[in-house]
KOLKOLLO-965991 format. One line per field, with one value per residue (C-alpha): residue number from 0; residue in one letter; x, y, z. Coordinates in steps of 0.25 Angstrom, whole numbers. Layout:
N
keza = (NUM,...)
margu = (A,...)
X = (X,...)
Y = (Y,...)
Z = (Z,...)
//
This chain:
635
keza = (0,1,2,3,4,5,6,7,8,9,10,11,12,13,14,15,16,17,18,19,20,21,22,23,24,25,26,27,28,29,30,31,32,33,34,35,36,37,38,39,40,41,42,43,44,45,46,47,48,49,50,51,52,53,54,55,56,57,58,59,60,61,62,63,64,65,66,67,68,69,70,71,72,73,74,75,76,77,78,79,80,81,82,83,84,85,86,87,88,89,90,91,92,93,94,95,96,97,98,99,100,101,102,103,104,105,106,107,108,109,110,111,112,113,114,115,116,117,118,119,120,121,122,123,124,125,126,127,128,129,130,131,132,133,134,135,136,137,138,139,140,141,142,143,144,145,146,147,148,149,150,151,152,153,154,155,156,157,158,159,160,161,162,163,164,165,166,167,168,169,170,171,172,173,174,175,176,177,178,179,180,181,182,183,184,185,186,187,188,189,190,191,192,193,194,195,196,197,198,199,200,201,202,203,204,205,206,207,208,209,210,211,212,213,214,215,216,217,218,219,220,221,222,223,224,225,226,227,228,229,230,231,232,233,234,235,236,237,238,239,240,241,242,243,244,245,246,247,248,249,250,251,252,253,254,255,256,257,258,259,260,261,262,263,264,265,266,267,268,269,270,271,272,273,274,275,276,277,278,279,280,281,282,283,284,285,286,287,288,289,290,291,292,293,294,295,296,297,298,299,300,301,302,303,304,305,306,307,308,309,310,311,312,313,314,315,316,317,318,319,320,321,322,323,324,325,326,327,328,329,330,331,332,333,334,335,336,337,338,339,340,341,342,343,344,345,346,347,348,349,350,351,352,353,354,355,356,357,358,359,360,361,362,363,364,365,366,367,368,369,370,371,372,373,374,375,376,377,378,379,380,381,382,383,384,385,386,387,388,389,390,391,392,393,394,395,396,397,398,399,400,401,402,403,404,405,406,407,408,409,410,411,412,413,414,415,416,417,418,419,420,421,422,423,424,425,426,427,428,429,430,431,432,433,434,435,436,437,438,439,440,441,442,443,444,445,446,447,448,449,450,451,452,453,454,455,456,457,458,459,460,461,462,463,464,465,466,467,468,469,470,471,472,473,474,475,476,477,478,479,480,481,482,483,484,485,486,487,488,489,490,491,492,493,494,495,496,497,498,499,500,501,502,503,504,505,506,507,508,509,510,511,512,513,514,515,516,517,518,519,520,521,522,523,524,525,526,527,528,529,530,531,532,533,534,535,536,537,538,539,540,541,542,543,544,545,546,547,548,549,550,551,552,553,554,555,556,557,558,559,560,561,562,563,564,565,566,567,568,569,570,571,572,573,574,575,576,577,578,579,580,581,582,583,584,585,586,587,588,589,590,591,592,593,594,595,596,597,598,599,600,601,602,603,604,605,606,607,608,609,610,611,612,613,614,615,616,617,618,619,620,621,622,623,624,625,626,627,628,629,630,631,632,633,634)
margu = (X,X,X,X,X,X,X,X,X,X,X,X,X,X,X,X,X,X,X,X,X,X,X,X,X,X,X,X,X,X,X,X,X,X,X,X,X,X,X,X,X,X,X,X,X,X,X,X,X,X,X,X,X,X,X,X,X,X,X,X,X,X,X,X,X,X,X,X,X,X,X,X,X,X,X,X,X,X,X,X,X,X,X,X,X,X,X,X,X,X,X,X,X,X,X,X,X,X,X,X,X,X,X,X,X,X,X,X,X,X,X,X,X,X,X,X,X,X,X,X,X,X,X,X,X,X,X,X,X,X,X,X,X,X,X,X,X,X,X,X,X,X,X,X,X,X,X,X,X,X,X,X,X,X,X,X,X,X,X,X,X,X,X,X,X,X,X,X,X,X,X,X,X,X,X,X,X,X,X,X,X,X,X,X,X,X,X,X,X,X,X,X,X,X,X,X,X,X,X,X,X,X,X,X,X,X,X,X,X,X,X,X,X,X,X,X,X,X,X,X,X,X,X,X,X,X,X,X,X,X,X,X,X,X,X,X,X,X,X,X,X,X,X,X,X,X,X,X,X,X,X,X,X,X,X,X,X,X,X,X,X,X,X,X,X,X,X,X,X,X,X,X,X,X,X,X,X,X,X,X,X,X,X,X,X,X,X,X,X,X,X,X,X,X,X,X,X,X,X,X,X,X,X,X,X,X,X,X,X,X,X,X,X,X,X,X,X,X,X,X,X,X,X,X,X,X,X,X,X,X,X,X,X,X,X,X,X,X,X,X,X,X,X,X,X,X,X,X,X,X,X,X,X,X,X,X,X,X,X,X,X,X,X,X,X,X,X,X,X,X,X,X,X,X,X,X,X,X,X,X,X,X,X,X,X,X,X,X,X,X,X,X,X,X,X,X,X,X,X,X,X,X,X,X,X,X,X,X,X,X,X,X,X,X,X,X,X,X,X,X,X,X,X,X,X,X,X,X,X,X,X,X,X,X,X,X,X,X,X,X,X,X,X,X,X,X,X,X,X,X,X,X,X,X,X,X,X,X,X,X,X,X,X,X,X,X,X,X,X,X,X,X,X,X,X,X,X,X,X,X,X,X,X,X,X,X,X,X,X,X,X,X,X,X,X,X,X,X,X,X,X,X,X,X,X,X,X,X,X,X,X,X,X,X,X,X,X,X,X,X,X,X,X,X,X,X,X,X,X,X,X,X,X,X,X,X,X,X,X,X,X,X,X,X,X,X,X,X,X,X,X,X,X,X,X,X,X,X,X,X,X,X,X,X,X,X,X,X,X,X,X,X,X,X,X,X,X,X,X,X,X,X,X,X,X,X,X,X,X,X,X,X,X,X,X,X,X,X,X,X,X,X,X,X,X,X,X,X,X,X,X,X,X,X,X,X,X,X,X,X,X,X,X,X,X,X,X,X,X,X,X,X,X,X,X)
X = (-363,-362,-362,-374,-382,-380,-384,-397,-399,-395,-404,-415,-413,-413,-424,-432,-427,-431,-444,-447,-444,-452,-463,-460,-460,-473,-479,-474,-480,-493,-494,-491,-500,-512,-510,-511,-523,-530,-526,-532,-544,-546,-544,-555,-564,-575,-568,-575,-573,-578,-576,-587,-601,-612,-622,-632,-648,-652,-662,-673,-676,-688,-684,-681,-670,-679,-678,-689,-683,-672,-669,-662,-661,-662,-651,-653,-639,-634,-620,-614,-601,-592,-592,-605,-608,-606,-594,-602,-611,-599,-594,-608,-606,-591,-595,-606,-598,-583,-576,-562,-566,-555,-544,-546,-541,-555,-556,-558,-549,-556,-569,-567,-560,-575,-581,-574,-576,-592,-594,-584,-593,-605,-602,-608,-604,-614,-603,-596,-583,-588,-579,-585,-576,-581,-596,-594,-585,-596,-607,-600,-595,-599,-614,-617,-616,-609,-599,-584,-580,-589,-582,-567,-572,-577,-565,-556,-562,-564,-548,-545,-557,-549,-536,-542,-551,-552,-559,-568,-571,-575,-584,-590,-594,-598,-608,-613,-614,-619,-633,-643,-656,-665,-658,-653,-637,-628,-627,-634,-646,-649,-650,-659,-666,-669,-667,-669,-653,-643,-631,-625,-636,-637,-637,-627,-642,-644,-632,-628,-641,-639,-624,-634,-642,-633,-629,-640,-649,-663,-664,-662,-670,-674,-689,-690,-679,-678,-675,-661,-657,-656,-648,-639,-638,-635,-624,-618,-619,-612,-601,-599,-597,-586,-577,-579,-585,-596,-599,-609,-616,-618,-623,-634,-639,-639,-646,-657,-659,-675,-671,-682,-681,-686,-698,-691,-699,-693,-703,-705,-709,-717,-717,-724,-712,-700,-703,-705,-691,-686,-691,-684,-671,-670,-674,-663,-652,-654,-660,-646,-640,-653,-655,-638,-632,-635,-642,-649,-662,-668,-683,-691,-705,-706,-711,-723,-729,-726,-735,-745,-749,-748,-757,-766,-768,-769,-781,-788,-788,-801,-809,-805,-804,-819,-825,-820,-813,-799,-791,-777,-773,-759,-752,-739,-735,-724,-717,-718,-708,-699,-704,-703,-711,-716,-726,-729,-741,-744,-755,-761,-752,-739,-736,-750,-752,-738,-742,-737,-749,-739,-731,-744,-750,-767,-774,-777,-790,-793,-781,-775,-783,-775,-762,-771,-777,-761,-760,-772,-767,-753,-759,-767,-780,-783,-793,-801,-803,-817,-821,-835,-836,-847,-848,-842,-834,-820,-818,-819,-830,-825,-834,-829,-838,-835,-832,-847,-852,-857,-852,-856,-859,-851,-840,-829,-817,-805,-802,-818,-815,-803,-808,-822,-811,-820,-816,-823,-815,-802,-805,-809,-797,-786,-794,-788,-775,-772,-770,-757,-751,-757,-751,-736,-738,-742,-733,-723,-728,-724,-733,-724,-733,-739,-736,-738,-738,-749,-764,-771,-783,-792,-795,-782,-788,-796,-783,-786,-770,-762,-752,-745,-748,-735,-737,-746,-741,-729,-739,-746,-732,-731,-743,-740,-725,-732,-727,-715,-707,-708,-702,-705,-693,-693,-680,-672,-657,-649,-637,-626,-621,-609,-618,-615,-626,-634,-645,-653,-664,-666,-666,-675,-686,-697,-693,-694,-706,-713,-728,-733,-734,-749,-754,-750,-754,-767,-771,-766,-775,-788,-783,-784,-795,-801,-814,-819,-814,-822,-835,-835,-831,-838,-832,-826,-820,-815,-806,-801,-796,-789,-780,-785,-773,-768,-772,-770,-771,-779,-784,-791,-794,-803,-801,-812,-819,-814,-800,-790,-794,-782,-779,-770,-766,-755,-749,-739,-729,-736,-742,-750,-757,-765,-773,-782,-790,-784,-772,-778,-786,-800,-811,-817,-831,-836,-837,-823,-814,-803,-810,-815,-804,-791,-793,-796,-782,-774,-782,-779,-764,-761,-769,-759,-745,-746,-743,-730,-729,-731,-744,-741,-750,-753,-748,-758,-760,-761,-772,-773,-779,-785,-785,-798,-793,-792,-804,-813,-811,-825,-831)
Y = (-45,-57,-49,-41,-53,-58,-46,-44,-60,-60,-46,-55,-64,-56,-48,-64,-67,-54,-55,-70,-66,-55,-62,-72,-63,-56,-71,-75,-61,-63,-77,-71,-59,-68,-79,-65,-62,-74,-76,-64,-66,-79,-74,-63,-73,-79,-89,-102,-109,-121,-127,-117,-124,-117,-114,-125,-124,-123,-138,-137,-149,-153,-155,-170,-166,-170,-161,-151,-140,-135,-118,-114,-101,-101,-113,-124,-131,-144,-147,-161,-166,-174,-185,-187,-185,-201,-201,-207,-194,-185,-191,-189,-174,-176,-185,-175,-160,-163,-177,-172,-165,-171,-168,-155,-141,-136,-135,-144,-138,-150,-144,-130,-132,-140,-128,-118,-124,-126,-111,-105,-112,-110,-94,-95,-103,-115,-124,-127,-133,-133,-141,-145,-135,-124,-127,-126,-113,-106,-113,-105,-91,-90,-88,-97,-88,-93,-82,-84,-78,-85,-97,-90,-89,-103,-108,-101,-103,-118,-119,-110,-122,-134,-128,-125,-136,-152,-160,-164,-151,-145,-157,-154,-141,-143,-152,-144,-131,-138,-134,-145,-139,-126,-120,-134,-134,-146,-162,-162,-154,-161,-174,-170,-164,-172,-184,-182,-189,-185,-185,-198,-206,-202,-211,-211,-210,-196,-191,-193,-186,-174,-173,-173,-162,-151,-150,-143,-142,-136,-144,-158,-156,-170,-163,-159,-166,-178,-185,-175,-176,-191,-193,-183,-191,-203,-196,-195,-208,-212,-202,-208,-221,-215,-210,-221,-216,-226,-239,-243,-251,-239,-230,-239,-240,-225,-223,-233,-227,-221,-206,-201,-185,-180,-168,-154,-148,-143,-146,-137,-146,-141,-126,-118,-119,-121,-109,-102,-108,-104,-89,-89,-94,-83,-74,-80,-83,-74,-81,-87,-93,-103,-104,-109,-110,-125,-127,-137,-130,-140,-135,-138,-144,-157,-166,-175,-162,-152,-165,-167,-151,-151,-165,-158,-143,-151,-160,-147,-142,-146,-145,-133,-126,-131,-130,-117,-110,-111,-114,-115,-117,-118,-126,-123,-132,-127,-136,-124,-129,-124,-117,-125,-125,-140,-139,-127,-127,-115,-116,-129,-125,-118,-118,-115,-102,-99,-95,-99,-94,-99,-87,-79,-68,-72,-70,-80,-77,-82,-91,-80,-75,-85,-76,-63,-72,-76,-62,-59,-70,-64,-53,-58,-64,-78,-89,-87,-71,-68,-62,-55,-60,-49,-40,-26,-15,-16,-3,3,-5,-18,-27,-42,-54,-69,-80,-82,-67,-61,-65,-73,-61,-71,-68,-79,-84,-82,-96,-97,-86,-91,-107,-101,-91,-78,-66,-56,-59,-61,-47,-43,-49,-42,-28,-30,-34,-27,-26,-21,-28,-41,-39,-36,-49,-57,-54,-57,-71,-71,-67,-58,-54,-44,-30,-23,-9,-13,-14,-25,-21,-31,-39,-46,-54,-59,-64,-52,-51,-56,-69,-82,-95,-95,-85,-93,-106,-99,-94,-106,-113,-101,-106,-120,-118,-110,-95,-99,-92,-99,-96,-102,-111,-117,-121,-131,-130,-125,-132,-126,-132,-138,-143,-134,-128,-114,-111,-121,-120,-135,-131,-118,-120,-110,-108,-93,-89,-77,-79,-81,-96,-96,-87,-96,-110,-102,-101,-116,-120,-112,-117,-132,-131,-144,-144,-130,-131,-145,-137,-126,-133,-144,-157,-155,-140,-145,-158,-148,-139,-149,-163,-177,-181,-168,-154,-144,-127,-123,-109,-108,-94,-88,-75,-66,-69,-81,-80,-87,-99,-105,-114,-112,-126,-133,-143,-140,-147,-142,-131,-130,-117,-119,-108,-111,-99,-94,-89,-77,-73,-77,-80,-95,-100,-91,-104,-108,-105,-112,-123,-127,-123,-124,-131,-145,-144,-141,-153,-163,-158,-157,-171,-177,-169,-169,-183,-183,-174,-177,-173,-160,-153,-137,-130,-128,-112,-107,-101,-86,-76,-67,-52,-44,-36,-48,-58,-50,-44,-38,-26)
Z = (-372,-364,-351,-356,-359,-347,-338,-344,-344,-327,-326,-334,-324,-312,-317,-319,-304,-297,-303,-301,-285,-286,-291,-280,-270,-274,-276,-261,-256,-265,-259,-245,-247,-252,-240,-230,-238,-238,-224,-218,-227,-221,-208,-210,-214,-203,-194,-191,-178,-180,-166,-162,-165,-167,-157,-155,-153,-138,-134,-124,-115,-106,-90,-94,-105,-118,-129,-133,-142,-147,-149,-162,-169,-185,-186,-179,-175,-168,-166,-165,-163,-175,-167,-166,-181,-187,-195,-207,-206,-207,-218,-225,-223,-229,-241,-242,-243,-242,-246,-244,-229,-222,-232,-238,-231,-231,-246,-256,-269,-278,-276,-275,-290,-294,-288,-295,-308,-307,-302,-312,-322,-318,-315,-301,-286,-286,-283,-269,-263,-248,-240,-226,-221,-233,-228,-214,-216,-224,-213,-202,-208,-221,-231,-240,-251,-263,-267,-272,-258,-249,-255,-252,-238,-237,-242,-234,-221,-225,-225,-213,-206,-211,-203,-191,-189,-191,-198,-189,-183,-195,-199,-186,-187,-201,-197,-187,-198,-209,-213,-212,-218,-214,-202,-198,-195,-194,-194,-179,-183,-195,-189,-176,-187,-197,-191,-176,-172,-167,-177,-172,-175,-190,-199,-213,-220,-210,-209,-224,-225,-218,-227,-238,-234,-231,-247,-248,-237,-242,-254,-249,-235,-231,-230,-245,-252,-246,-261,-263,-249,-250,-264,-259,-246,-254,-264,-250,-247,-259,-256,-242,-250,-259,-249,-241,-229,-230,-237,-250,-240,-228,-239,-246,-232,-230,-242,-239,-225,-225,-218,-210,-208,-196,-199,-200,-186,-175,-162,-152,-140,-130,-138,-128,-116,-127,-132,-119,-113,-127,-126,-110,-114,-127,-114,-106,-115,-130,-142,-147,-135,-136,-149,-152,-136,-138,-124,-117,-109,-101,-97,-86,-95,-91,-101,-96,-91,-103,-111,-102,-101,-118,-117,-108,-116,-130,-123,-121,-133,-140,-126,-123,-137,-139,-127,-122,-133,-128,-137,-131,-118,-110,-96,-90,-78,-67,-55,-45,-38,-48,-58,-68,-80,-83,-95,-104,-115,-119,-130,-138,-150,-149,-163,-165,-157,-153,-140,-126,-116,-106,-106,-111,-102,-101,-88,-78,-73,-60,-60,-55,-41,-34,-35,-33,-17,-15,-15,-6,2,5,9,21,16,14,10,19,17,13,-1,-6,-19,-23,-36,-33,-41,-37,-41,-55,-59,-58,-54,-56,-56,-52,-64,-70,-67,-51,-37,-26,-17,-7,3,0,5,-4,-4,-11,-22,-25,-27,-34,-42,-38,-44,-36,-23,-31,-35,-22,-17,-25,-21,-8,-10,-22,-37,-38,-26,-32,-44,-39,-30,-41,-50,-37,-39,-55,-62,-72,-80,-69,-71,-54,-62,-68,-61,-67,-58,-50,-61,-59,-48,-60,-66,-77,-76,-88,-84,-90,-87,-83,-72,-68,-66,-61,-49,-47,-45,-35,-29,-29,-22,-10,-16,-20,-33,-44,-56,-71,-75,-89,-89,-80,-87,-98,-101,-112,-123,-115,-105,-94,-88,-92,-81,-73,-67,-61,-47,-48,-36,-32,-18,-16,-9,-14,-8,5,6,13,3,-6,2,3,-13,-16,-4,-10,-25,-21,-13,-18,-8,-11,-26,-27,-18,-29,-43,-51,-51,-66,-63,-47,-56,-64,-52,-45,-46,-41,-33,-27,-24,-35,-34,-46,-53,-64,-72,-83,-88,-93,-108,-105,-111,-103,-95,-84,-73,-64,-54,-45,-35,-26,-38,-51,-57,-69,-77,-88,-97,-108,-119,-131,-135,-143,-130,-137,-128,-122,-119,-110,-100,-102,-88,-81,-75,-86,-98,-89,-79,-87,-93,-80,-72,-83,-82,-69,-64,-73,-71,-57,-56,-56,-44,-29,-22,-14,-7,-5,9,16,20,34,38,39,48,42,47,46,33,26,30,20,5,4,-3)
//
């Protein structure tokens, strides 16, 4: 009985030991399995790399390195490194979302519990426990949508953070992802924003601030909610007090400190050529590489002139609105030497109309002829070649008239019809040389927007074609260098954001000779004809055509209706367009032309801007001899 006993006691036993280890067993493989689980679930989460920042917003500079605009896309981001941040504002931001930072593993149990237990009760997540590590986890891989599983995640990847990275590299990146209001993101844009510094010279009121802000962004924006943003700021204060991070006395001060908040506008500073470098680099480079490749485009505006050519349009607004119906008007400015673009308006109002007549096509009227006698020029005639401006058909019943209606019946020299701006001969002229051959040679100069396939007929030599005020400056440069190319440059530099170079364009000269070089001394020779310009024009309109110090090449044009009214003038060193009409192509007085619309403007700029160049006269042409087949362009 005894023996029995204690068999089925031992088989008890064995049967309690066999199970226990097998429970062990499966417990330790349960463990193992669920470890293998959740190690491959966390592997096949988002992996953030925190040491990668994100990309930064692309700033544009004058040619003296001062700041005009910066290019962002929907967020607007600036980095900043952790030790430029004071420590008192990263503490702020610690006080503010996550006391135990430096000595939790990414989580904090005590407030995940708290969390638990207010959404448990309340039967929906209202509730957080976002560490710094939770928030910047969600900022960079994950929605902010509050779910069970989007908590998992966050969690999850928090911990895996914690491991990979330290402290102070995650506090960094956190305060470079945190949203700061609207499409604002990070410490660094919050105070160039909102309080136009740089993080290191925030204050503890500021940068306590900004901590304050990013619990809830929208409702306590400094703009509408000023009252909530700064009793949470100063529940912050106190907090900075409590865990020592600050004394009784530093916050008192804080609190009293009056903030001032800078206005929530972005500026666009001279709109007109930001906006056309903006549009050429999107060209260049693709929309995202400017708006987050962090670069540094230096332009070529220069400052002093870019504010005298917007001093000189805004002047003429009431004159010219009132007196002549033109309602908008436009300069760009160009060193021909180089290219380079030195001023750019494009209209009165850029936010107003949008437009940029700049880069618009209008036509130039008889600023034009002088690229239609360069021509003429290269192809054996000269000045001094006679013209008969008389009233005939050139041939399917056009019959063109000089500005003001009939013709003097006179035979004139080119130089003459050229300095009176007579159609008739300009007309006559290109019937000799060619429409088509003009065209193609123009358009050799660099005027784009020329189409050779297309016959734009004689009336071109009226300027009837349709060109920018870009082209045009760009041909006058031509003009002013002799013939040489010269191609627009807007842009001087772009440096990446590691401070090695992109592209530059510093050393960019216009050196290529694509004119013949007397044909070209030729028309500057007939265009600053002082003496016969002063024989022919008033006093007033001859002040307008030319510069009181040195001599000046000048154009003007008037287009049919009248619509568009120009003037096209340089020096050997500066060259300077400006039109004047309406953008929406409605008409001017019927009196109103180049001299009188135009010219006004481009005098009053250029007597000024030319000052800080050296006096530089024209070449002189050499004579030509004219054969027989070019002495006369008659009937």
């Amino acid at each position: 009985m005894k023996i029995v006993n204690f068999v089925i006691k031992y088989s008890v036993l064995m049967f309690l030991v066999t199970t226990c280890c097998f429970l062990v067993i499966r417990g330790l493989n349960l463990i193992k399995d669920t470890v293998n689980i959740g190690a491959t679930y966390a592997e096949s989460l988002p992996q953030p790399r925190i040491e990668e920042r994100s990309g930064e917003p692309s700033k544009i500079y004058d040619r003296n390195g001062n700041f005009l605009y910066e290019i962002h896309g929907n967020i607007r981001q600036k980095n900043v490194n952790l030790s430029e941040v004071p420590l008192y504002v990263q503490q702020a931001f610690i006080a503010a979302e996550d006391h135990e930072f430096y000595t939790h593993s990414g989580v904090s149990l005590k407030n995940i519990i708290a969390s638990i237990k207010e959404n448990l009760s309340n039967e929906e997540v209202e509730r957080g426990a976002s560490t710094i590590p939770m928030q910047l986890s969600r900022n960079l891989v994950l929605t902010n949508d509050k779910t069970i599983e989007r908590k998992l995640k966050e969690i999850i990847i928090a911990i895996l953070i914690n491991t990979r990275y330290s402290k102070d590299q995650i506090l960094e990146r956190y305060l470079n992802e945190v949203p700061v209001g609207g499409n604002l993101v990070g410490i660094a844009t919050a105070a160039e924003v909102y309080f136009q510094k740089e993080v290191k010279d925030l204050s503890l009121a500021e940068g306590t601030t900004i901590a304050a802000l990013i619990n809830a962004p929208s409702r306590l924006s400094p703009y509408n909610a000023e009252t909530n943003l700064k009793e949470r700021t100063d529940i912050i204060l106190d907090q900075m007090v409590d865990l020592d991070y600050i004394t009784k006395s530093s916050s008192d001060e804080a609190k009293r400190q009056k903030l001032t908040f800078a206005a929530d506008i972005e500026t666009i500073k001279y709109p007109h050529f930001i906006m056309y470098v903006k549009k050429l680099l999107e060209d260049k480079y693709g929309k995202e590489k400017i708006e987050y490749g962090g670069y540094k485009i230096y332009t070529t505006i220069d400052p002093d002139l870019q504010n005298l050519a917007e001093q000189k349009i805004k002047e003429a607004k009431d004159i010219n609105t009132n007196k002549w119906l033109a309602r908008d008007a436009g300069i760009v400015v160009m060193d021909p030497k180089t290219g380079q673009i030195l001023a750019m308006v494009g209209s009165y109002d850029y936010f107003e109309t949008q437009v940029n007549i700049i880069t618009s096509k209008r036509q130039p009227g008889s600023s034009f002829k002088p690229f239609v006698y360069l021509t003429a020029f290269e192809n054996g005639y000269s000045d001094k070649t006679i013209v008969l401006d008389s009233v005939r058909d050139f041939g399917g019943g056009y019959k063109p008239e000089d500005y003001g209606g009939g013709a003097t019946g006179q035979w004139l020299t080119i130089r003459q019809t050229l300095i009176r701006s007579l159609n008739i001969p300009a007309v006559a002229t290109l019937n000799k040389i060619g429409v088509t051959e003009t065209t193609q040679r123009i358009k050799d100069l660099g005027f784009m927007s020329l189409d050779p396939n297309v016959y734009y007929g004689l009336s071109m030599a009226l300027g009837s074609v349709e060109v920018t005020p870009l082209e045009m400056v760009t041909g006058a440069s031509l003009l002013a260098t002799g013939g040489k190319e010269v191609i627009p440059v807007s842009i001087l530099k772009i440096e990446k954001e590691d401070g090695n170079l992109l592209m530059s364009n510093e050393w960019i000269k216009s050196e290529k000779q694509i004119a013949d070089s007397n044909a070209v001394a030729l028309v500057n020779n007939i265009l600053s004809d002082y003496q016969t310009k002063q024989a022919f024009y008033n006093s007033s309109w001859f002040r307008n055509y030319s510069l009181s110090d040195r001599p000046a090449a000048a154009k003007t044009g008037t287009t049919s209706g009248p619509k568009d009214v120009w003037l096209m003038g340089y020096t050997p060193n500066l060259a300077s367009v400006v039109w004047s009409g309406n953008n929406d192509g409605s008409l001017l007085k019927n009196d109103a032309d180049g001299i009188n619309v135009a010219a006004p403007i481009w005098d009053s700029f250029m007597e000024e801007a030319v000052k800080k160049y050296p006096i530089e006269e024209f070449t002189k042409p050499i004579e030509v001899t004219l054969n027989n087949d070019h002495k006369y362009i008659g009937l």
